[in-house]
Structures are given as structure tokens and as C-alpha cells.
C-alpha positions in Angstrom: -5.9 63.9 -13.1 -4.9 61.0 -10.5 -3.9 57.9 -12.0 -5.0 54.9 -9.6 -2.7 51.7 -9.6 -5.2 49.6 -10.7 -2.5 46.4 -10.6 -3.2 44.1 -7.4 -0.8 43.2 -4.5 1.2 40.1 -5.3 -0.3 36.9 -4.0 -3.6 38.0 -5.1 -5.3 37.3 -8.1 -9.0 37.5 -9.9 -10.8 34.8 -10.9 -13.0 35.2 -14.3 -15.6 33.5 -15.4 -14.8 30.3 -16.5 -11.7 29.8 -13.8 -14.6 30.3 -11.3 -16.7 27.6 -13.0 -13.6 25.1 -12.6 -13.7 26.1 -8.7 -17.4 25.6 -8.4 -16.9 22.4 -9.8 -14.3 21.1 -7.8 -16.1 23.1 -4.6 -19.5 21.5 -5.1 -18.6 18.0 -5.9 -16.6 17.9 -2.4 -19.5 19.2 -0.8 -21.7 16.8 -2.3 -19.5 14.1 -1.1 -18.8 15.5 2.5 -22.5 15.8 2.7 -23.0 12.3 1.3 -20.6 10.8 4.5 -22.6 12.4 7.0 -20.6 15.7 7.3 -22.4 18.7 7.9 -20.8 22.3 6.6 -19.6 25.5 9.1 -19.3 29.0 8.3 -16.4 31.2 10.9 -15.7 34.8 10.0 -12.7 35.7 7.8 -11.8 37.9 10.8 -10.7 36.4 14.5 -9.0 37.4 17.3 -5.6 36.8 17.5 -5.0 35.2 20.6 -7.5 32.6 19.1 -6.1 31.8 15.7 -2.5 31.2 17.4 -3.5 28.4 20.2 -1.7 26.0 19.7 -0.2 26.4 16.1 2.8 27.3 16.0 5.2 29.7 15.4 5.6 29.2 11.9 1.5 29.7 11.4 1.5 32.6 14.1 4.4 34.5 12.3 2.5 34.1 8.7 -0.8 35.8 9.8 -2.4 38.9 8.5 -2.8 40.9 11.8 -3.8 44.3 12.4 -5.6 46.5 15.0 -9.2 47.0 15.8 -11.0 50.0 16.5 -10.9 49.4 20.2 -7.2 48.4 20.3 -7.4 44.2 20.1 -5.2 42.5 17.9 -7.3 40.6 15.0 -6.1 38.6 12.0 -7.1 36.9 8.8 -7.9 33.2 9.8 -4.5 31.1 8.1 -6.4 27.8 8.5 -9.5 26.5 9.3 -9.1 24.0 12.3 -9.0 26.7 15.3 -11.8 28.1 14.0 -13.8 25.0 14.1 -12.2 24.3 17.6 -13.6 27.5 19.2 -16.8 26.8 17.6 -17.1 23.1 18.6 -16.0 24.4 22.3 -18.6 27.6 22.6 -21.1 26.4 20.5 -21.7 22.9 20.3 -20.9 21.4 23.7 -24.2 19.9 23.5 -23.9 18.1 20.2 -23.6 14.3 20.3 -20.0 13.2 19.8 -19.4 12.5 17.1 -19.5 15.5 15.3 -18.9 15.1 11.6 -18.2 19.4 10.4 -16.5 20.8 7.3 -16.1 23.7 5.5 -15.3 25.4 1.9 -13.2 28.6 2.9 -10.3 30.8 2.0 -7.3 31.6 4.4 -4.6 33.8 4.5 -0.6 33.5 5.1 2.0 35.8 5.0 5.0 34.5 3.0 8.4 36.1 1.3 7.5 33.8 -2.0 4.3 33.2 -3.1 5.7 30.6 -5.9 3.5 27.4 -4.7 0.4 29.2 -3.4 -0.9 33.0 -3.0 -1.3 35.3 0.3 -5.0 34.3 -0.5 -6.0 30.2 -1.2 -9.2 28.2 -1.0 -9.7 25.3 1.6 -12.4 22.4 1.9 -11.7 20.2 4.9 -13.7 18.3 7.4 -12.8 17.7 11.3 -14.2 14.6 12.9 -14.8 15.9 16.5 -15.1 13.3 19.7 -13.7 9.8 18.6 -10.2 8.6 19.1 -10.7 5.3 17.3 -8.7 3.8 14.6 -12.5 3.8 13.2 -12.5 7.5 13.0 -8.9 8.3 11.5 -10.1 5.2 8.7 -12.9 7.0 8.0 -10.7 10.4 7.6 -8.1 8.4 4.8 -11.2 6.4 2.9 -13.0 10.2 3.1 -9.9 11.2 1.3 -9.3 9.0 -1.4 -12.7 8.5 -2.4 -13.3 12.1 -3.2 -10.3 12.5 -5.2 -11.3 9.3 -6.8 -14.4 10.6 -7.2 -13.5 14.1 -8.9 -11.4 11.9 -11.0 -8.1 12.4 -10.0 -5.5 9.0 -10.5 -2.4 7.7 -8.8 -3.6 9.4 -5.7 -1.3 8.5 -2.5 -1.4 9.3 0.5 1.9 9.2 2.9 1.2 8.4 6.5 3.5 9.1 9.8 2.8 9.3 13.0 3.5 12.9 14.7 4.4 11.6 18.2 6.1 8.2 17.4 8.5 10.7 15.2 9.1 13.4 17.8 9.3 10.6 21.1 12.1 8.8 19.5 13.8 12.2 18.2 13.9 12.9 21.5 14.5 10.3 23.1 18.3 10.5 21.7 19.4 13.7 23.6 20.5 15.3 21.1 20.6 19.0 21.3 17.7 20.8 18.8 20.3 21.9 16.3 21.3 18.2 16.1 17.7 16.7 16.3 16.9 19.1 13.5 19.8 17.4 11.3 18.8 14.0 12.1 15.4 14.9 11.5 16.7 16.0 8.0 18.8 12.9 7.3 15.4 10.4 7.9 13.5 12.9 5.9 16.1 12.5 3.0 16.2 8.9 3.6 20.0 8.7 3.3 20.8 5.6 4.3 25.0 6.1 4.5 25.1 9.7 6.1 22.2 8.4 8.7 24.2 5.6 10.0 27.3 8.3 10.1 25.5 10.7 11.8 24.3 8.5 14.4 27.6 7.0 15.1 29.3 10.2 15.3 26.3 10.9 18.1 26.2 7.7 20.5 22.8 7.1 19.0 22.1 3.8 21.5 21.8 0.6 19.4 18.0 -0.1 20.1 17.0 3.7 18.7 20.1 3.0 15.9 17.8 0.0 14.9 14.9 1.7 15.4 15.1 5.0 12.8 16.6 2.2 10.2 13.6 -0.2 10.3 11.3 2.8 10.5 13.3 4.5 7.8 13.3 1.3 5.5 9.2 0.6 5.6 7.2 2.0 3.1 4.2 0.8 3.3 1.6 1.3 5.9 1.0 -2.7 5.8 4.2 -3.6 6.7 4.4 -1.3 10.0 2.9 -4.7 12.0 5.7 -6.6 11.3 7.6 -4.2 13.6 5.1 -4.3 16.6 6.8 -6.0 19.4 5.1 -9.6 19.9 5.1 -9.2 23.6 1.9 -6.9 24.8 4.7 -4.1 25.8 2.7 -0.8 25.9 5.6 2.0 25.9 4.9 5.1 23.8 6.2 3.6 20.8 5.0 0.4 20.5 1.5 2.3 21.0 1.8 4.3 18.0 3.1 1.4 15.7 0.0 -0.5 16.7 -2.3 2.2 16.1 -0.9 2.7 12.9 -1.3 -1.2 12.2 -5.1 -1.0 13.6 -5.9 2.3 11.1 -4.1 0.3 8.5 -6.9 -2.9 8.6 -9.9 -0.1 8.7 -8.3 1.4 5.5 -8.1 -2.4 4.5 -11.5 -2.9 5.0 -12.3 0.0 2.7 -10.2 -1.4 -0.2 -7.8 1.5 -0.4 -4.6 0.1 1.4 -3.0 0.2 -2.2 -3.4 4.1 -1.9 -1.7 4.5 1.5 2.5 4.1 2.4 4.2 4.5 5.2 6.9 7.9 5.4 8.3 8.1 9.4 10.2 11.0 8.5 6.5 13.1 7.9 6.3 15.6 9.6 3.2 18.8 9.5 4.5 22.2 10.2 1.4 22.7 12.4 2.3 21.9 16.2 -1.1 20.4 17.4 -1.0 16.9 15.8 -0.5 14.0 18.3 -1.5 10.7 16.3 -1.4 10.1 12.6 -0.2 12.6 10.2 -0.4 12.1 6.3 0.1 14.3 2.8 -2.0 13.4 0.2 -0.5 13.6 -3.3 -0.8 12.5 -7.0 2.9 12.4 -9.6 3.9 15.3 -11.3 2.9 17.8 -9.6 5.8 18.7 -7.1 3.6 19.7 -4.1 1.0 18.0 -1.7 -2.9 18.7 -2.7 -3.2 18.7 1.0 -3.1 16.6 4.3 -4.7 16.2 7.7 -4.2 14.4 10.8 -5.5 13.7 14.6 -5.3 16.5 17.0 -6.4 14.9 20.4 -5.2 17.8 22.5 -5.9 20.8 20.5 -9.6 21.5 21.8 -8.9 21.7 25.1 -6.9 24.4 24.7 -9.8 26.3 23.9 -12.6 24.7 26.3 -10.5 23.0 29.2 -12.2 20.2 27.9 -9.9 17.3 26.4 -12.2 16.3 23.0 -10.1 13.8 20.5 -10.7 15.1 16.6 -9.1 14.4 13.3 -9.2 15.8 10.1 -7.8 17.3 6.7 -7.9 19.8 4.2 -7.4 19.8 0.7 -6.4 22.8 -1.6 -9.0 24.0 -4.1 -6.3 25.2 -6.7 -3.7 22.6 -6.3 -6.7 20.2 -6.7 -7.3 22.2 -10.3 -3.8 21.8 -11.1 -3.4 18.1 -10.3 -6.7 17.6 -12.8 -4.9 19.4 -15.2 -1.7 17.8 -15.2 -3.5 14.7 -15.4 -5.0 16.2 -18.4 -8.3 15.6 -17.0 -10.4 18.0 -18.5 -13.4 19.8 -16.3 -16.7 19.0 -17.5 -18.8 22.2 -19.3 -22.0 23.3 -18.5 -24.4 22.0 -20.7 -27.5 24.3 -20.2 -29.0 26.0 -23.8 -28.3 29.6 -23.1 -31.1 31.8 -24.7 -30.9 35.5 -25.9 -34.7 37.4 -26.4 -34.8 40.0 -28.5 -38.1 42.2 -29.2 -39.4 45.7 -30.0 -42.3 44.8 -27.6 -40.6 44.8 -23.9 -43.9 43.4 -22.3 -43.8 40.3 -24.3 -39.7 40.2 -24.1 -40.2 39.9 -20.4 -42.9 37.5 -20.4 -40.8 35.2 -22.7 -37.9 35.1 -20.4 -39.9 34.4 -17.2 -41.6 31.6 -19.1 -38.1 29.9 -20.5 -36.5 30.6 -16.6 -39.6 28.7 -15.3 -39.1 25.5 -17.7 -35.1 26.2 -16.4 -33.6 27.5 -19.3 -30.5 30.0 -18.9 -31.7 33.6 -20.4 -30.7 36.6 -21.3 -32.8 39.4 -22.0 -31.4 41.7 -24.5 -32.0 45.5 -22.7 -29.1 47.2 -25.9 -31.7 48.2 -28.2 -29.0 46.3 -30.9 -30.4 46.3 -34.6 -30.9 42.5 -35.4 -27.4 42.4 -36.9 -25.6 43.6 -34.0 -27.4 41.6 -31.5 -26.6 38.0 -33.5 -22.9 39.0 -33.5 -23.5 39.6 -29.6 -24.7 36.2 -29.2 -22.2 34.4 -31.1 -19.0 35.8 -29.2 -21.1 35.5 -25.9 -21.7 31.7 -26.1 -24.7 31.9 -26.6 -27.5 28.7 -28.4 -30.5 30.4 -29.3 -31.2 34.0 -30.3 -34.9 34.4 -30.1 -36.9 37.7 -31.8 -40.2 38.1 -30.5 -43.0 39.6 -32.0 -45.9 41.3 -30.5 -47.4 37.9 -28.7 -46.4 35.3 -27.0 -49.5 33.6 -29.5 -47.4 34.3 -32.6 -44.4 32.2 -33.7 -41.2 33.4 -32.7 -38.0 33.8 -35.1 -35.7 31.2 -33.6 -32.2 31.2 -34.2 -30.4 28.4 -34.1 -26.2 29.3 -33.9 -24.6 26.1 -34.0 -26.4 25.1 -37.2 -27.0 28.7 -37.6 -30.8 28.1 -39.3 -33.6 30.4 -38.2 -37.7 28.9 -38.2 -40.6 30.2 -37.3 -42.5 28.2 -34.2 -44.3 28.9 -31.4 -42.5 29.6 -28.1 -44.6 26.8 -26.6 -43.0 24.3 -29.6 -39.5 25.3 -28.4 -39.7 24.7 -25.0 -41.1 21.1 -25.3 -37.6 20.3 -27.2 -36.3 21.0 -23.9 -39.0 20.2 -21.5 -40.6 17.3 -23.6 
């Protein structure tokens, strides 16, 4: 005899019943709402080609994908994330689509990783990409987008930490530092250690005006106080730029009523390479790890289409969303359809019964076990279910109608039942 292993690979796991109820619930209330803000859901195979899923992401995305070999030699992979995959389509498929282009999508991706401690190999996505605007407009709309649905789902405390990818990196490196020494001072802001960053930078000939620059950057926590450090004069170098079009996103969010939700982190920085604007992690207290993030991606696209199309965007992650809820102690609303069992030793009339309760939109279950009565009650307790129904040899006769919460049976007409429901 072989013995399979029927254990599965680590990173993996099912999802049962009532776990995939709590995903629906989260996965169909962010539709709803993506829907509701003019956003209009994509589909991409699991499956791409290689050379497409790595444009433009980075090494530390390229090295976690699932690749393998086709039949006719290409490489192909397991999509890690969703935003190439929505650049290809936007650039071979919808070139003719009026700008902008509101898309999102509910879909799992795949990474490689030596730990699979905060998420699995396998992890559930729902995200939108707004595709064609560079305003401060569309990256408001992105962060109000963002709140509101974890507002709406019920989530509290919710914050959202905003940087600003190419502010951080142009003044990085505009030190001169070599990468190993760029990557500890990009640690030190991170840390936001005051002492050791002023050490480090004098130990470096950091120049004065960049010394001032990473401790008043360093020091401002909110997104609201980021205008107070836009020059007064209309200078328009690189970073003066960015702090301004952090300042303008800043009075759209305003103008929302969520500026209490958003702060200001310089130090934030995405592991994926494409972001060029505003970057931002969305998170809520006690949970140790972000529920997602996003930001705007203004030369990703034309990597794929030589066309240069501005987009912005973010995704959240379905479980860590379940897990913030229930750390909150938010409980997921049940179900509250009447589930019906019929029962008869007439199958004609047993099948007529159900079609008639499906029609009114009732949840049933047609017993096919050939259980004595006995046995089929005990089946309907432990199953969950309200009403146990034995039909006779009509639909014109009253039905024995069971009752399990109260457990009392009557006799009434199937036609009496359903207007309890139906009215």
C-alpha cells in the first residue's frame, strides 16, 4: 500500500467554511466600495511571463517569485503582486480608454520567502490603480479611498504614514555617501535616533543645509506640518517640489475630513522600486505589521508601452485586514438566512418543496440520506440548521415543521411558512 503525504507545503493553508465566509465578507464589502467610487474590477492570469512580472520591481520582488519552465522553454511565474499585471493590461489593452482609468482587483499572489511568520507563500490582495492623472486630486482620492473603506468595514485607529519616495532617495543621495553608508543613514532616519544621526552625519561631512534638512524632515510628524518647511521663495529644485506636493495632497485629504488619519514618516520607504511620488503604509495599533500600502508610480507604465502614463495606487491584505478586526475584537457579522432541511418519503414532492422555498430565497437542503426521522433531526442540529421540514405526499397537505431553536414541531401548510418569511 502507498501512503500519500497528505500534509501541505508550508506557507499554504485551507480555508474552511466559516474562515472563507470571513473572507467573503471582507472581499465583498471592498468591492462594493471600490465599485461605489467609480472603480471598475480586472481579472490577469495567476500565470505571466517572467520578463513581465520583473519590469521594474526590483530585485527583492524578482528574487521572491515562483518561476518555472513552460512547455516550450519560456520562463513563467506566479504573479507576486498585482500592479505589473494591471500595467501590461492598461498598455495592450486599454490604450483607448479615457484617462482616467479607475481598475481594481480581488486576487491572490505569490512570494518566495525563508520565513513565512507574517504572511504565507500564498496571500489574498484587493487594490485599485488610478491610471492617467498626476494630480494631488488623484493621490487624495487614493488616501480618502483608503480610510473610508477601513472605516467602513469597521476597523478604528486606522493611520496611514505618508513619505515621499523620491524626496527620500534625492537627498540620500545627494550626500555622496557610498551605498553601504547611505544604507546606514537610511537606517538611522528610519529609527529616528536623534543622537547617533547627528553622529553619523558629522563623522560623514554631511553639508549643513542636508544636516538641517534630514533633522526637520526627521522631526515632522504630521502631514500638515510638511508646509511649514516649503521654502517661501517660488524655488522649484527637486525637493522643494516634493514638499509642496506633499502640502497640496495634504489640503485634498483636508478637504475629505481625514487629515486626522494621515502623519508624516520621511524615513518610509516601499521595497518595490517603481514608486516616484508619495509613498504611505496604512496601519491600525496592535497589530505589529502594515494591513497594506500604495503609492504613485508615474514611470512604471512606460516601461511596458513606451508610453509615459502617471498612476497611483494601493493594496490591502485580505488576512491581515481579518486579523486587525479581530484584534480590535470586532466581531464579523453572521449570515442571517433561515437554512431549511426537507425531508420526505415522496422525492417528487421533496423536490418540488425545495424549488419552491429557493424561489421565495430561502437557503435549502434537500435531504438525499434516506435517514430515519431520528437521525435526520440530529443531522440538522449539528449542521446549523433552522427548520427541519417532513413532507408528506402533497405540497396541498400540511407539512410537519420543525422548529430547532425552540425545538416545537406544527403542522401548516408549506404556503403558511413561507409568508413568515416572504410576508
Amino acid at each position: 500500500m502507498v501512503f500519500i503525504r497528505l500534509h501541505i507545503p508550508q506557507g499554504t493553508r485551507d480555508h474552511l467554511p466559516s474562515e472563507v465566509e470571513h473572507y467573503r465578507y471582507i472581499e465583498d464589502g471592498l468591492r462594493e466600495i471600490f465599485t461605489l467610487w467609480g472603480y471598475q474590477e480586472i481579472r490577469s492570469p495567476i500565470i505571466e511571463f517572467v520578463e513581465v512580472l520583473s519590469t521594474g520591481i526590483g530585485s527583492d520582488l524578482i528574487d521572491s517569485m515562483f518561476k518555472f519552465q513552460d512547455f516550450d522553454g519560456k520562463l513563467v511565474a506566479l504573479r507576486p503582486e498585482m500592479t505589473a499585471p494591471v500595467a501590461r493590461i492598461v498598455t495592450t489593452r486599454m490604450l483607448s480608454a479615457p484617462e482616467p482609468v479607475r481598475l481594481f482587483y480581488i486576487s491572490n499572489v505569490f512570494r518566495y520567502s525563508r520565513s513565512y511568520i507574517e504572511r504565507g507563500r500564498e496571500f489574498w490582495q484587493a487594490g485599485v490603480e488610478l491610471v492617467g492623472c498626476n494630480t494631488p486630486e488623484a493621490d487624495g482620492e487614493i488616501l480618502a479611498l483608503v480610510v473610508f473603506s477601513l472605516k467602513k468595514l469597521g476597523l478604528k485607529e486606522v493611520r496611514v504614514d505618508i513619505g515621499h519616495a523620491s524626496l527620500f532617495k534625492d537627498l540620500v543621495n545627494a550626500t555622496g555617501l557610498t551605498e553601504r553608508k547611505k544604507e546606514s543613514l537610511q537606517n538611522l532616519l528610519e529609527y529616528r535616533d536623534k543622537t547617533r544621526l547627528e553622529e553619523f552625519m558629522d563623522q560623514n561631512d554631511v553639508s549643513s543645509e542636508l544636516r538641517e534638512a534630514f533633522l526637520e524632515l526627521s522631526s515632522c510628524r504630521r502631514l500638515d506640518e510638511v508646509a511649514s518647511l516649503v521654502p517661501d521663495s517660488p524655488a522649484r529644485g527637486k525637493p522643494e517640489n516634493c514638499l509642496r506636493n506633499l502640502s497640496e495632497v495634504n489640503d485634498v485629504v483636508a478637504d475629505y475630513g481625514y487629515e486626522n488619519f494621515v502623519f508624516f514618516d520621511f524615513s518610509l520607504r516601499r521595497k518595490i522600486e517603481y514608486y516616484t511620488g508619495i509613498v504611505f503604509e496604512v496601519s491600525v495599533p496592535n497589530l505589529g505589521v502594515p494591513l497594506g500600502g500604495g503609492g504613485r508610480y508615474d514611470d512604471f507604465i512606460e516601461k511596458f508601452g513606451k508610453l509615459r502614463i502617471p498612476a497611483t495606487g494601493f493594496a490591502f491584505e485580505i488576512e491581515r485586514f481579518l486579523q486587525a478586526l479581530a484584534a480590535q475584537g470586532i466581531r464579523i457579522p453572521q449570515e442571517e438566512e433561515a437554512k431549511v432541511l426537507v425531508k420526505s418519503d415522496f422525492r417528487k414532492v421533496a423536490i418540488k418543496t425545495v424549488n419552491l422555498l429557493r424561489k421565495a430565497g430561502l437557503v435549502v437542503l434537500l435531504d438525499i440520506t434516506k435517514y430515519s426521522k431520528k437521525k435526520a433531526m440530529q443531522y440538522a442540529k449539528l449542521a446549523g440548521i433552522d427548520y427541519l421540514i417532513f413532507m408528506g405526499s402533497s405540497l396541498e397537505k400540511p407539512a410537519t415543521i420543525h422548529d430547532l431553536k425552540s425545538d416545537i414541531p406544527e403542522d401548516v401548510l408549506i404556503e403558511t411558512f413561507l409568508r413568515r418569511f416572504c410576508g
